[in-house]
TORPA-4810 file (N, C-alpha, C, O; in nm, 3 decimals):
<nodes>
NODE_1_-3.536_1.048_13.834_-3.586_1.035_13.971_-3.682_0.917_13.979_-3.788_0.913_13.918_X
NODE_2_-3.650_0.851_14.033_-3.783_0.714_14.100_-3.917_0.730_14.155_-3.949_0.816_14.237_X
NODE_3_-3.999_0.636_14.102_-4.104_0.675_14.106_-4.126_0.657_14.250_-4.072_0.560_14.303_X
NODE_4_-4.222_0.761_14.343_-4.264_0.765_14.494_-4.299_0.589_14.482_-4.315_0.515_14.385_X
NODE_5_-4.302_0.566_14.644_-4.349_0.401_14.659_-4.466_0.413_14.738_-4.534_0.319_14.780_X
NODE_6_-4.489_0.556_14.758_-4.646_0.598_14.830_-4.738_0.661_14.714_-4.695_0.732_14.623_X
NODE_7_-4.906_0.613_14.739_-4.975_0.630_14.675_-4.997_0.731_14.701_-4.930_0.769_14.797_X
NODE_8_-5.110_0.852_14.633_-5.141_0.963_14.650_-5.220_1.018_14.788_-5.207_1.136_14.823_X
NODE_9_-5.299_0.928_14.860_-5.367_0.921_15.002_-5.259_0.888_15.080_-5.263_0.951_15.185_X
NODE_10_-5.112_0.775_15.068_-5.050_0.783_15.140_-5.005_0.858_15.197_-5.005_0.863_15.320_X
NODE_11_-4.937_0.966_15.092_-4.895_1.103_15.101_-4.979_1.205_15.132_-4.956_1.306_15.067_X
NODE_12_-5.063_1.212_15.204_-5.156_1.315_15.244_-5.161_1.259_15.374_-5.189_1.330_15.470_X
NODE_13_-5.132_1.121_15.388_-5.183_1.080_15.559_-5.032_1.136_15.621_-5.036_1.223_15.708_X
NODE_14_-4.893_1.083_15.572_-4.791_1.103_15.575_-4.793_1.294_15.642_-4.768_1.327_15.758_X
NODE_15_-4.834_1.395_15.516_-4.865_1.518_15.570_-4.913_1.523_15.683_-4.846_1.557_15.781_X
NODE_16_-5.005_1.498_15.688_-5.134_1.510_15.827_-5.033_1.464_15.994_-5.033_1.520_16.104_X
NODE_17_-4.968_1.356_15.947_-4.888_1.345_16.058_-4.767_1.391_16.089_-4.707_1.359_16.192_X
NODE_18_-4.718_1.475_15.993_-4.587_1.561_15.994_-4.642_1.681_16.084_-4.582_1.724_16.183_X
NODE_19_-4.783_1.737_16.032_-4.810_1.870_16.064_-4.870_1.847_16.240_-4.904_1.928_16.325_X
NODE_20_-4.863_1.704_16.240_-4.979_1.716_16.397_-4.826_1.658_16.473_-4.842_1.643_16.594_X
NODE_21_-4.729_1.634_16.439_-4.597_1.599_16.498_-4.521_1.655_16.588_-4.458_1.606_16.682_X
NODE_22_-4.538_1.812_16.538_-4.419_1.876_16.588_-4.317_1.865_16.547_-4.249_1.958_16.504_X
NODE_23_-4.287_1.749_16.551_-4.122_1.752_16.489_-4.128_1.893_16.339_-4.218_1.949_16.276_X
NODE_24_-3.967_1.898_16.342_-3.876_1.975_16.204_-3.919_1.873_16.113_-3.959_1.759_16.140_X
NODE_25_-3.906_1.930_15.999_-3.901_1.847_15.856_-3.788_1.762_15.849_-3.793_1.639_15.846_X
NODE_26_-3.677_1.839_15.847_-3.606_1.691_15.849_-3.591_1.608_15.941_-3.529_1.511_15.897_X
NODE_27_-3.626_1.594_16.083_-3.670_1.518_16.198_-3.748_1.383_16.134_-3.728_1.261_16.141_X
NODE_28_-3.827_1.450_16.082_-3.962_1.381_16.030_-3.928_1.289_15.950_-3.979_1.178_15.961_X
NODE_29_-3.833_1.317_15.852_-3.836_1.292_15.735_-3.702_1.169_15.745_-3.689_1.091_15.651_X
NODE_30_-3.635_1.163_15.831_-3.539_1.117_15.859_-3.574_0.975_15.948_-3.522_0.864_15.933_X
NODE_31_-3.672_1.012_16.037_-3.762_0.951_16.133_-3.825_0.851_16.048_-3.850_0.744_16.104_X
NODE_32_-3.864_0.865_15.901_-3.945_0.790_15.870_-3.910_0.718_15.723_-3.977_0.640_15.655_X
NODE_33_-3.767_0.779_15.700_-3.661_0.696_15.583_-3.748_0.771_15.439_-3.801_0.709_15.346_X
NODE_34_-3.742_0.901_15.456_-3.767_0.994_15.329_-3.722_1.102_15.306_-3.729_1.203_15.376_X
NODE_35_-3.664_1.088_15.190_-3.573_1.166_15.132_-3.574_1.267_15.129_-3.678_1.316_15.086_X
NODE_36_-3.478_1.350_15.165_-3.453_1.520_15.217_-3.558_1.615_15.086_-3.583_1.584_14.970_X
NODE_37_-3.597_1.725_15.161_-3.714_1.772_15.133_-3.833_1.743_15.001_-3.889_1.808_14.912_X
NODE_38_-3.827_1.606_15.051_-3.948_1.535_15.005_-4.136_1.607_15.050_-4.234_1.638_14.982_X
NODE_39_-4.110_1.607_15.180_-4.215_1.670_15.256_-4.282_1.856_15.184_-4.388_1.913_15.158_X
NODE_40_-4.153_1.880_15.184_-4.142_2.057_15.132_-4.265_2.042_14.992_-4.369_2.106_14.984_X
NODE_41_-4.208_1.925_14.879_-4.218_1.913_14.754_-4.382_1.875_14.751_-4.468_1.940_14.693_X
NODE_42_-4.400_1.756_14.827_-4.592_1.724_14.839_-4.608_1.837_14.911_-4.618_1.934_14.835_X
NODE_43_-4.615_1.864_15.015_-4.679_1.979_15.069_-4.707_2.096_14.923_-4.822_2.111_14.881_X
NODE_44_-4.617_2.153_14.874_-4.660_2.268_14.762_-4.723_2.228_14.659_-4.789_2.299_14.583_X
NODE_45_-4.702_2.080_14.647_-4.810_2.013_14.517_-4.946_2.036_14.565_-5.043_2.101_14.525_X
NODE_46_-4.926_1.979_14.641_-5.081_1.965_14.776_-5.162_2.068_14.775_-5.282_2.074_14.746_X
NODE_47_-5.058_2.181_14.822_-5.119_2.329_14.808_-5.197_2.406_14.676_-5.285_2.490_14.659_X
NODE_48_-5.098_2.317_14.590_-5.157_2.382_14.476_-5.277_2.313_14.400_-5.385_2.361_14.367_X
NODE_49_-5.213_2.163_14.380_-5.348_2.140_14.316_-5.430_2.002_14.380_-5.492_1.916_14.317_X
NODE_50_-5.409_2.013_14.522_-5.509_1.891_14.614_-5.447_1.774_14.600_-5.324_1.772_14.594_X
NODE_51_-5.510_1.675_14.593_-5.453_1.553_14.601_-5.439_1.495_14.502_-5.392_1.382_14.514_X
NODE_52_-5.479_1.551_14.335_-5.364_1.575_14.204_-5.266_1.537_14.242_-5.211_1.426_14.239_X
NODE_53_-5.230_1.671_14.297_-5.069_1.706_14.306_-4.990_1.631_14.351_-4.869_1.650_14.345_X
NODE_54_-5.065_1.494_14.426_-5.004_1.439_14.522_-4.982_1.248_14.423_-4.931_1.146_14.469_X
NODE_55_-5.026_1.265_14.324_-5.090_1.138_14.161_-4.886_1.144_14.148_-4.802_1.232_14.166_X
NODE_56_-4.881_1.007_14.112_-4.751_0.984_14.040_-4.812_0.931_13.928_-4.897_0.842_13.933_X
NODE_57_-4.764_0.993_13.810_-4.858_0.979_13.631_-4.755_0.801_13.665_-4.647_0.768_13.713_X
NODE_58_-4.913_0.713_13.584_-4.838_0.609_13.531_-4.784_0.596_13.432_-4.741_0.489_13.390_X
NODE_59_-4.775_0.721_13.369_-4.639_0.670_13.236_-4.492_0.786_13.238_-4.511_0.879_13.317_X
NODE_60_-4.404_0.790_13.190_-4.324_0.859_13.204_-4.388_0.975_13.141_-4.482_0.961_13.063_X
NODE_61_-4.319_1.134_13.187_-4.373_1.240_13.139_-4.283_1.293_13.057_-4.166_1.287_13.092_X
NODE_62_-4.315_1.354_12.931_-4.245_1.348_12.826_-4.262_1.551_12.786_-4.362_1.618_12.764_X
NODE_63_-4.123_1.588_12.793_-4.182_1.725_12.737_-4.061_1.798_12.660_-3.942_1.769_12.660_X
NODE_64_-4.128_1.901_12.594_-4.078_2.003_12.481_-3.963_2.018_12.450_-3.903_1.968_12.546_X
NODE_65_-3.862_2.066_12.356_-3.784_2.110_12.383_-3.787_2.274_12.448_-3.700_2.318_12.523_X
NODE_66_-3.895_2.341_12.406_-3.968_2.469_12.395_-3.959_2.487_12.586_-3.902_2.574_12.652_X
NODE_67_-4.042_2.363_12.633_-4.091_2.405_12.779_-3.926_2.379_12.830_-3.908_2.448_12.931_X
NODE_68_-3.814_2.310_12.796_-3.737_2.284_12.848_-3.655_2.396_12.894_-3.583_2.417_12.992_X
NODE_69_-3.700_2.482_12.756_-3.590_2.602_12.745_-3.622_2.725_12.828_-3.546_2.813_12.868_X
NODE_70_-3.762_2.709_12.846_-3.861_2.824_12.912_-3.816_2.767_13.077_-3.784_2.860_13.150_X
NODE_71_-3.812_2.650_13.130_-3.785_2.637_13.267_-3.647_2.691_13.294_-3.607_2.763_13.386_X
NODE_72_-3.577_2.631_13.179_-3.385_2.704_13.218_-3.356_2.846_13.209_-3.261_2.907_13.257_X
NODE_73_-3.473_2.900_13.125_-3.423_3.067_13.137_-3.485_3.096_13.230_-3.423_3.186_13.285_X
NODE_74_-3.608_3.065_13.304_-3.638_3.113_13.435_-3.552_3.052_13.563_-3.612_3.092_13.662_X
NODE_75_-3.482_3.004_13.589_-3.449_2.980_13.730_-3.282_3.028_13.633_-3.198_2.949_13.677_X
NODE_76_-3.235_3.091_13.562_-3.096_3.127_13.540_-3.161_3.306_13.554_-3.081_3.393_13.588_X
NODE_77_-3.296_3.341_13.527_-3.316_3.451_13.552_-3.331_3.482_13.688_-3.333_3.598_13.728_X
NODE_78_-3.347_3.353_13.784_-3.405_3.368_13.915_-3.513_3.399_13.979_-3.534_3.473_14.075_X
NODE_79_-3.596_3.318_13.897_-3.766_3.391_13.884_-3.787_3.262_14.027_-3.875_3.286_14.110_X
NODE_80_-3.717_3.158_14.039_-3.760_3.076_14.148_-3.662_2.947_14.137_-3.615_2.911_14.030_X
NODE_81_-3.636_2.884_14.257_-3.573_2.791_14.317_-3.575_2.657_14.220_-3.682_2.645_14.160_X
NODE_82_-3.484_2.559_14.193_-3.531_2.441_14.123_-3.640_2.421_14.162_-3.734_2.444_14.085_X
NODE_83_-3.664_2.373_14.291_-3.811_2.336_14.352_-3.928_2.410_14.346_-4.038_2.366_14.380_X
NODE_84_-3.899_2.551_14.292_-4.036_2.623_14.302_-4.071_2.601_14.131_-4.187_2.583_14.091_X
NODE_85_-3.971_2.605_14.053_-4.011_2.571_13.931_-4.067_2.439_13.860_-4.147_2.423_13.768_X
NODE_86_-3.971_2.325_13.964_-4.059_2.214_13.930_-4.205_2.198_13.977_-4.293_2.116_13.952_X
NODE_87_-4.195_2.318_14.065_-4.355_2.289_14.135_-4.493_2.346_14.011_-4.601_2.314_13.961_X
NODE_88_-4.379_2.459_14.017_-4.482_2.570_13.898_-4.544_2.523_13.732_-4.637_2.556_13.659_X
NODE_89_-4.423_2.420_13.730_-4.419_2.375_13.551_-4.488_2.165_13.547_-4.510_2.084_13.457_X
NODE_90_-4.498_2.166_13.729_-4.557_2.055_13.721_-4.425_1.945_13.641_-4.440_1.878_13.538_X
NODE_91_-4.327_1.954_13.709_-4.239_1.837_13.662_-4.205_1.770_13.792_-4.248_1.812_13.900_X
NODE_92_-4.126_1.664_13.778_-4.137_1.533_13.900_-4.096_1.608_14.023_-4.156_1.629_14.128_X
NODE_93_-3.939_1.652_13.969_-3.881_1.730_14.082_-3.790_1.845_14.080_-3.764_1.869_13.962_X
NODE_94_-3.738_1.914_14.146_-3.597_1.996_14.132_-3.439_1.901_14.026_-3.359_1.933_13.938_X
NODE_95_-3.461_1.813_14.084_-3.328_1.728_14.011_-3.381_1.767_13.864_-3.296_1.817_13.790_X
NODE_96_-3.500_1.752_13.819_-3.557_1.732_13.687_-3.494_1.876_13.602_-3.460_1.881_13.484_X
NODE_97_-3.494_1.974_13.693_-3.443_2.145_13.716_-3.310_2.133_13.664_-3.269_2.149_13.549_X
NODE_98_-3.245_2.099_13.775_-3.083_2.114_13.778_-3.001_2.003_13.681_-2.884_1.967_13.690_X
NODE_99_-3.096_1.968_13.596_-3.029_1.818_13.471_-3.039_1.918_13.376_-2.937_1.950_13.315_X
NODE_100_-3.142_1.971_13.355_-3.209_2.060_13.204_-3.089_2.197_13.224_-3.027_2.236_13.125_X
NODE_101_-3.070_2.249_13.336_-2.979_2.380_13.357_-2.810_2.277_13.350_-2.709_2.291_13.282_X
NODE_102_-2.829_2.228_13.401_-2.639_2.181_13.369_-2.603_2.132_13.182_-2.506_2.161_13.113_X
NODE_103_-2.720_2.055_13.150_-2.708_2.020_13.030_-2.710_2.175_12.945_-2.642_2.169_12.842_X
NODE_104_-2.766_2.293_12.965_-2.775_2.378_12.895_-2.645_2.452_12.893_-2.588_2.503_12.796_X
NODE_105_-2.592_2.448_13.079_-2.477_2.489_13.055_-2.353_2.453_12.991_-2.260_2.520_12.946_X
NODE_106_-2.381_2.307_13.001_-2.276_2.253_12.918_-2.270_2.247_12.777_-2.186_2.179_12.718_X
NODE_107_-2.350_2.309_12.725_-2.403_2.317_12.577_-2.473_2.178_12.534_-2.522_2.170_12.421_X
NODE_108_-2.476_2.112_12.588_-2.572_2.023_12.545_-2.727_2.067_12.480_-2.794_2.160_12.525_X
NODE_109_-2.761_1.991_12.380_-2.895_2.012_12.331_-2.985_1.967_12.422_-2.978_1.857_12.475_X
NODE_110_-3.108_2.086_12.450_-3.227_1.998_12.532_-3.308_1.956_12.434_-3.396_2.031_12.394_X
NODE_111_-3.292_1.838_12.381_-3.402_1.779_12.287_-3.496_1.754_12.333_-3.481_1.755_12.455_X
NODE_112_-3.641_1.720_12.292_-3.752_1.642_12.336_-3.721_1.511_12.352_-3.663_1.433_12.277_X
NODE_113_-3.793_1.489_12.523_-3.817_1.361_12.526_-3.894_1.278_12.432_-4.001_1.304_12.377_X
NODE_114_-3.788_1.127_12.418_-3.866_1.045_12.341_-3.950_1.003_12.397_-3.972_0.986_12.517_X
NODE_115_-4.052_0.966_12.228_-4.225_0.941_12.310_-4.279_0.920_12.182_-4.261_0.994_12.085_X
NODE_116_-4.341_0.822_12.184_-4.466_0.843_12.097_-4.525_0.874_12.107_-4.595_0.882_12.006_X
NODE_117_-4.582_0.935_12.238_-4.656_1.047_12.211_-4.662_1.169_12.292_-4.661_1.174_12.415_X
NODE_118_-4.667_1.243_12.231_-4.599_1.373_12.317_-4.731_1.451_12.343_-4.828_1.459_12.268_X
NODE_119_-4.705_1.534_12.528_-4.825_1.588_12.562_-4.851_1.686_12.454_-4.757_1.715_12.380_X
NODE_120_-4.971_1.745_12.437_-5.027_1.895_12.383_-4.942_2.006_12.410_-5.027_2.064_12.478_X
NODE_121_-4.883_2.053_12.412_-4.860_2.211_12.443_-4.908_2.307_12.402_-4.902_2.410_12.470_X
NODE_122_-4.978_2.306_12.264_-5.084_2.396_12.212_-5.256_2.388_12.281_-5.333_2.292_12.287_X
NODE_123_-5.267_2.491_12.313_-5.463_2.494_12.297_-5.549_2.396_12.294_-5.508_2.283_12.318_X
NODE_124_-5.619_2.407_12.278_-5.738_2.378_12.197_-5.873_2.415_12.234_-5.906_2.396_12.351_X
NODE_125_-5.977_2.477_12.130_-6.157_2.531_12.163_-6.197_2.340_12.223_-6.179_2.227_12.177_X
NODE_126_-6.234_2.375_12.299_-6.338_2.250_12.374_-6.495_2.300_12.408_-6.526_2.419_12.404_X
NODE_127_-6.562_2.222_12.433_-6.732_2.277_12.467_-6.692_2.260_12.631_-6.584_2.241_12.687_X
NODE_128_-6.820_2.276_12.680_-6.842_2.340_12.797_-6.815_2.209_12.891_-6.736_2.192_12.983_X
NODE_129_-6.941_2.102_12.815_-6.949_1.939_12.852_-6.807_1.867_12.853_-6.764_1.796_12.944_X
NODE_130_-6.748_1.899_12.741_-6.605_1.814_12.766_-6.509_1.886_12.879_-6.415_1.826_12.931_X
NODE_131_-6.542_2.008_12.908_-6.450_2.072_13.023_-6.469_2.055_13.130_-6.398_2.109_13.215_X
NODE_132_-6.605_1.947_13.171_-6.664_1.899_13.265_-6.616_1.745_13.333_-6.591_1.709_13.448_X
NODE_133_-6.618_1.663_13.175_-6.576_1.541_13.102_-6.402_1.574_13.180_-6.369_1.514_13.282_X
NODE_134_-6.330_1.652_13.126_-6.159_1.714_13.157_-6.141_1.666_13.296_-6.064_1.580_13.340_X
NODE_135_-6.242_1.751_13.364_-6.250_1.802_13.538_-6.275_1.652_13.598_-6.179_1.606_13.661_X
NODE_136_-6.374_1.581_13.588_-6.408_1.449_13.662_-6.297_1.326_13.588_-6.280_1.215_13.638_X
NODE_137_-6.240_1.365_13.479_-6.126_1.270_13.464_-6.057_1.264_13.561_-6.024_1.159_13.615_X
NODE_138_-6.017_1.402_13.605_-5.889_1.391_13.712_-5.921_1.385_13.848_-5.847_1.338_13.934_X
NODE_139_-6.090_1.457_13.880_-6.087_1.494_14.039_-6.182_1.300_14.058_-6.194_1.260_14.174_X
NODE_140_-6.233_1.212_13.952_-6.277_1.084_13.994_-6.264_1.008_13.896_-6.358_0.937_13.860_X
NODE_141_-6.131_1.009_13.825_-6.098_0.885_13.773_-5.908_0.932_13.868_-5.844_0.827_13.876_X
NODE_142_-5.862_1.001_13.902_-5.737_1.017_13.956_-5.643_0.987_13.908_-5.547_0.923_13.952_X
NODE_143_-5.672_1.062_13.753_-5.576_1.060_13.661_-5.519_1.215_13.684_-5.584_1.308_13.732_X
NODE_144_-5.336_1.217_13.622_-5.269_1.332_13.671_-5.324_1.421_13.533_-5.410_1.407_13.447_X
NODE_145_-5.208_1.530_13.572_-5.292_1.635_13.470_-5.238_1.602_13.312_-5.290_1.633_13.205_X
NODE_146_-5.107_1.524_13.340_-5.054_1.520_13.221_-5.089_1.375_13.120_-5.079_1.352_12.999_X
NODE_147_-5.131_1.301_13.234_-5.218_1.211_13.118_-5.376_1.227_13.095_-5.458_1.149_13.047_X
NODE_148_-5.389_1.350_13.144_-5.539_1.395_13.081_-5.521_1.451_12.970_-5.576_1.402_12.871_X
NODE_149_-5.442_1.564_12.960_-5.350_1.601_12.832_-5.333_1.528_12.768_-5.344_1.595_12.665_X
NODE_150_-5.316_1.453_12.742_-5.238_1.307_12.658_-5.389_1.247_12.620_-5.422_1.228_12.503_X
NODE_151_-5.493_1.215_12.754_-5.597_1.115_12.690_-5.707_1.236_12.582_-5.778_1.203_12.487_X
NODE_152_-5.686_1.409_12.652_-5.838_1.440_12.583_-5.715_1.591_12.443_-5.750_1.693_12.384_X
NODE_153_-5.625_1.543_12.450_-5.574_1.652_12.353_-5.535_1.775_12.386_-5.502_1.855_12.298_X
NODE_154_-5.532_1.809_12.531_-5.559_1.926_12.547_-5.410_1.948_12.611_-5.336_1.854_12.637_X
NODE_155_-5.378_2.080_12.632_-5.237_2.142_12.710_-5.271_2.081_12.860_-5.375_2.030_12.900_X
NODE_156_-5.170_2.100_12.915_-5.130_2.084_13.040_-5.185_2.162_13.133_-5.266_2.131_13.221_X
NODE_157_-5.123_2.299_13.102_-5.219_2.386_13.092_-5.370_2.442_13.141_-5.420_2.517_13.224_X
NODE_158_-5.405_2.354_13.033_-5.585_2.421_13.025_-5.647_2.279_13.121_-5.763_2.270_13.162_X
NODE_159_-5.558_2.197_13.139_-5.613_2.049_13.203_-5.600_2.117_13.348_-5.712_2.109_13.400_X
NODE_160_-5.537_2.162_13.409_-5.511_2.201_13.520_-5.581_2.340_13.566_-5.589_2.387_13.679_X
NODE_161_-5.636_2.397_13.425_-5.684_2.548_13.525_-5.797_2.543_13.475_-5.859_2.650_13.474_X
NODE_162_-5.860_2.428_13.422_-6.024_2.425_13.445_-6.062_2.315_13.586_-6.165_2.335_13.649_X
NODE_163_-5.977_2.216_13.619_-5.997_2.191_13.760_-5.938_2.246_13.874_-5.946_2.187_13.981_X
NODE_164_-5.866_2.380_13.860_-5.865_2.480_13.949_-5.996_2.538_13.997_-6.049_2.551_14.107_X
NODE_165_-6.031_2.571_13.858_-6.138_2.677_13.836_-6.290_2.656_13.882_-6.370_2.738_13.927_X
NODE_166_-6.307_2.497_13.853_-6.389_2.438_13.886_-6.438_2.387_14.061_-6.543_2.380_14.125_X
NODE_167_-6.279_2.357_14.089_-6.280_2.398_14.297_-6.339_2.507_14.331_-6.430_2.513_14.414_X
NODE_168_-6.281_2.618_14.258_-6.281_2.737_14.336_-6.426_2.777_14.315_-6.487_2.826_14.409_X
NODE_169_-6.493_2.754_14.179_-6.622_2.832_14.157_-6.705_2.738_14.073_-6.763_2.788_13.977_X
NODE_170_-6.723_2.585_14.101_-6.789_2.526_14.035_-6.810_2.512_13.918_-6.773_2.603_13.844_X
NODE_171_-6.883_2.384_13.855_-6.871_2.394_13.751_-6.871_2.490_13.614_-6.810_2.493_13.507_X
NODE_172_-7.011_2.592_13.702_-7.027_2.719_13.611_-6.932_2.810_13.591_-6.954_2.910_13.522_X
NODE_173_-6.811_2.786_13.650_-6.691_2.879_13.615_-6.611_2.788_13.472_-6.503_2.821_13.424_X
NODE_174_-6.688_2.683_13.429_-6.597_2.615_13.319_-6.659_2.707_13.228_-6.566_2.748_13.159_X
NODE_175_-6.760_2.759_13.191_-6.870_2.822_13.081_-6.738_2.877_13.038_-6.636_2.900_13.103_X
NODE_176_-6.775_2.898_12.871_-6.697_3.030_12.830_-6.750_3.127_12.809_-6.836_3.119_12.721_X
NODE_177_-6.733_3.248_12.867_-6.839_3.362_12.842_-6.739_3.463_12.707_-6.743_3.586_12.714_X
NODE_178_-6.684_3.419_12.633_-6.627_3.520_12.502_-6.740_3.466_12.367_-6.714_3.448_12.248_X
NODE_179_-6.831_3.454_12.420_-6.957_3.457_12.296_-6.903_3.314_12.199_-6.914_3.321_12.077_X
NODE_180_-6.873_3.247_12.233_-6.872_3.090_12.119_-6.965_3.006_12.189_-7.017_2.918_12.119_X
NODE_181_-7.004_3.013_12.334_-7.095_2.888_12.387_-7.178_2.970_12.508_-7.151_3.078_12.560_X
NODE_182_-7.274_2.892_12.528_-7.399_2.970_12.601_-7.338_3.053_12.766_-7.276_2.987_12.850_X
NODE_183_-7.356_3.143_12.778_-7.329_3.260_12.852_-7.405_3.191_12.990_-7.513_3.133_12.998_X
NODE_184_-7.291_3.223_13.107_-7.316_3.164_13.243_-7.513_3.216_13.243_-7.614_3.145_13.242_X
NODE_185_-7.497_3.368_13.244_-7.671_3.412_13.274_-7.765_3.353_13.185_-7.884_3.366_13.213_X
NODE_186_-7.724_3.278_13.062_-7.819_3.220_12.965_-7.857_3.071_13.050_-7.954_3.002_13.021_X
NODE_187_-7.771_3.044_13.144_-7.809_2.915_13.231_-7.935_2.914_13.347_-7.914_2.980_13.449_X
NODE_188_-8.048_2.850_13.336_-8.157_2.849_13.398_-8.152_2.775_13.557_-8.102_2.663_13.550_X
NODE_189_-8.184_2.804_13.664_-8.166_2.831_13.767_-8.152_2.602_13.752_-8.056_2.530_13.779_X
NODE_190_-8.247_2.576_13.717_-8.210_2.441_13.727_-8.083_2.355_13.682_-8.021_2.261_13.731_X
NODE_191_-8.074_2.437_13.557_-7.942_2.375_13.485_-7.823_2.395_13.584_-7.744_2.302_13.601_X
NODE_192_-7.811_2.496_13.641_-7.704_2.551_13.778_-7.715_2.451_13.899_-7.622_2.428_13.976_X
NODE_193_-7.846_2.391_13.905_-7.842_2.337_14.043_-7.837_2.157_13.960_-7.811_2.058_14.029_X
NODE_194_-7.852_2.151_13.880_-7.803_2.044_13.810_-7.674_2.021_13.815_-7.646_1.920_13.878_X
NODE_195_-7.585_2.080_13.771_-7.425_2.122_13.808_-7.368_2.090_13.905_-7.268_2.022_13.926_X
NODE_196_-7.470_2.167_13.994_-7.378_2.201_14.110_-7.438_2.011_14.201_-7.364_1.970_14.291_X
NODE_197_-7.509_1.962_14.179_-7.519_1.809_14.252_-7.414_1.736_14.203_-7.353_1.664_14.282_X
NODE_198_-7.372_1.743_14.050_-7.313_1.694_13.978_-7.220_1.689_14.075_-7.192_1.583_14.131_X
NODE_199_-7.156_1.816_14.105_-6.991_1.846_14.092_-7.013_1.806_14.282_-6.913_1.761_14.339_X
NODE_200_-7.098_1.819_14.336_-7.142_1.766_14.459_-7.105_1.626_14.499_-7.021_1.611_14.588_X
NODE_201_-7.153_1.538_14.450_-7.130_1.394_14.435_-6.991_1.340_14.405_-6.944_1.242_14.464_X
NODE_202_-6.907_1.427_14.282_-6.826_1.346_14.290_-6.692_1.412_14.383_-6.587_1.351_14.404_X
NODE_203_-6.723_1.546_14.431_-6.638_1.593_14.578_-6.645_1.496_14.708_-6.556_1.475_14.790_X
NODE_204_-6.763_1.450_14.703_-6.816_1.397_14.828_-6.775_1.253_14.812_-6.769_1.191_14.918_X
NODE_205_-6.755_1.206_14.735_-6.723_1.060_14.669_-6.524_1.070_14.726_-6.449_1.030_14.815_X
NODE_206_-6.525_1.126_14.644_-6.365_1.182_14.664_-6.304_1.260_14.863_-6.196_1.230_14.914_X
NODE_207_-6.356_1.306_14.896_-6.363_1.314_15.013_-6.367_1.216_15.163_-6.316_1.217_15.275_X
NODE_208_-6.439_1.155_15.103_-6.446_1.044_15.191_-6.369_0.945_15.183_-6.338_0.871_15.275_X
NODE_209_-6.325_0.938_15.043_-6.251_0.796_14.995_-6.076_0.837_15.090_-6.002_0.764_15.157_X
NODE_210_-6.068_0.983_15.051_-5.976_1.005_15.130_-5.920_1.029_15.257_-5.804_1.007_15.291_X
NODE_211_-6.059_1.101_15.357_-6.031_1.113_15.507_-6.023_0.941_15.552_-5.934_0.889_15.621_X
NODE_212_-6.145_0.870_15.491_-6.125_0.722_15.514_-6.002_0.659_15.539_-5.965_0.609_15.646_X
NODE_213_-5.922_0.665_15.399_-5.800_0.612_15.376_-5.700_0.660_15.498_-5.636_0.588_15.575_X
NODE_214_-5.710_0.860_15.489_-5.564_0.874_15.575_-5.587_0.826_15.758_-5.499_0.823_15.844_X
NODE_215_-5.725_0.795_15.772_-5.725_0.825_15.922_-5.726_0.627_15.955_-5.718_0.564_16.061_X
NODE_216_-5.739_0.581_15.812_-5.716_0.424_15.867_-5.545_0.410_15.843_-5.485_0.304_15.857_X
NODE_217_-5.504_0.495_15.816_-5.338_0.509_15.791_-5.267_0.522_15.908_-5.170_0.452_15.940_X
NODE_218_-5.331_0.640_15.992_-5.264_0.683_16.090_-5.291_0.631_16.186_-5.209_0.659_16.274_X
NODE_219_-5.386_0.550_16.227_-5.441_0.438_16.296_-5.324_0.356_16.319_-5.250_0.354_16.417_X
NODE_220_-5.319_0.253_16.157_-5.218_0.141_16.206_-5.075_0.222_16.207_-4.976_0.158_16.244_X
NODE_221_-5.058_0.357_16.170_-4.881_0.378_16.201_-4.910_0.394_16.370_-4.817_0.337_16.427_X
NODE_222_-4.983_0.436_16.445_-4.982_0.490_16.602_-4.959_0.312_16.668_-4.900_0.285_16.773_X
NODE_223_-5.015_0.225_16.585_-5.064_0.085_16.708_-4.917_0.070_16.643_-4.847_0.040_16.740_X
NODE_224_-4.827_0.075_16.520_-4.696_0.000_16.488_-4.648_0.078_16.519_-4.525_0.079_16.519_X
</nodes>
């Protein structure tokens, strides 16, 4: 599949004016020379992990034979749609789905993609600071999840559900509370509000960079 020719703010201004449109999806989508349920696919990235979801990784994404096999027995079990699985397993697209399931059916081997270097799929113990370090890689350097994986060692995985975790409940939800590193209540009312400016600044940084972007977007599409 080809890489999008819209940046990650493109595609969020793009949304914003689908949803204030009216028009059908494929109206829209047709209207504006993009490819049949393209819209469906950002929208559920979007949903899931913000304007991540919305990052085309600059390098090709390279994975398992293991994860290959785990996506084809779920959508032959019918656990979800090509598209809900590429959404779920964080791969480009559905096509990415229906290559790995035809090749399986045809007996073809799903080998690992070549790579020199291949993401994490295992674990790894991290401290509290580098899960912080993880989180502002991706939410203000706007790197995807899978070359955070790649730059700090870590799964895919754990790159993605400590900046879940971190939206939903701030930084102090990165703590690990299973007794290896200091316990959320061992944190002193300052160290918390230390955090929380932290994780303040670079939302607010990120926020703006983006209403900025989509509403000077939709600007020049209304005057063209």
């Amino acid at each position: 599949m080809p890489r999008s020719k819209h940046t990650a703010e493109e595609k969020l201004a793009i949304l914003t004016e689908y949803q204030q449109s009216g028009l059908s999806c494929q109206t829209f989508e047709r209207q504006h020379h993009i490819a049949s349920h393209t819209l469906e696919r950002w929208h559920a990235r979007y949903e899931r992990d913000g304007l991540n979801g919305l990052t085309e990784a600059r390098t090709n994404n390279h994975y398992s034979e293991l994860l290959k096999l785990e996506v084809v027995q779920a959508f032959l079990n019918g656990e979800g749609s090509a598209l809900d699985l590429a959404i779920k397993y964080g791969l480009r697209g559905a096509t990415q789905v229906k290559d790995w399931v035809s090749k399986y059916n045809g007996d073809k081997p799903l080998t690992t993609s070549p790579s020199r270097k291949q993401v994490p799929t295992m674990s790894r113990k991290t401290t509290f600071d580098e899960r912080i370090e993880i989180v502002e890689y991706v939410t203000k350097g706007k790197h995807s999840y899978t070359e955070t994986a790649e730059h700090f060692q870590v799964s895919y995985q754990q790159a993605r559900s400590w900046v879940l975790k971190a939206r939903n409940g701030g930084y102090e939800a990165l703590v690990d509370n299973r007794g290896h590193h200091k316990d959320v209540s061992d944190m002193t009312e300052v160290d918390k509000l230390k955090l929380e400016v932290r994780q303040l600044k670079a939302e607010l940084a990120d926020k703006e960079l983006v209403e900025s972007f989509a509403k000077k977007l939709l600007e020049l599409q209304r005057k063209g």
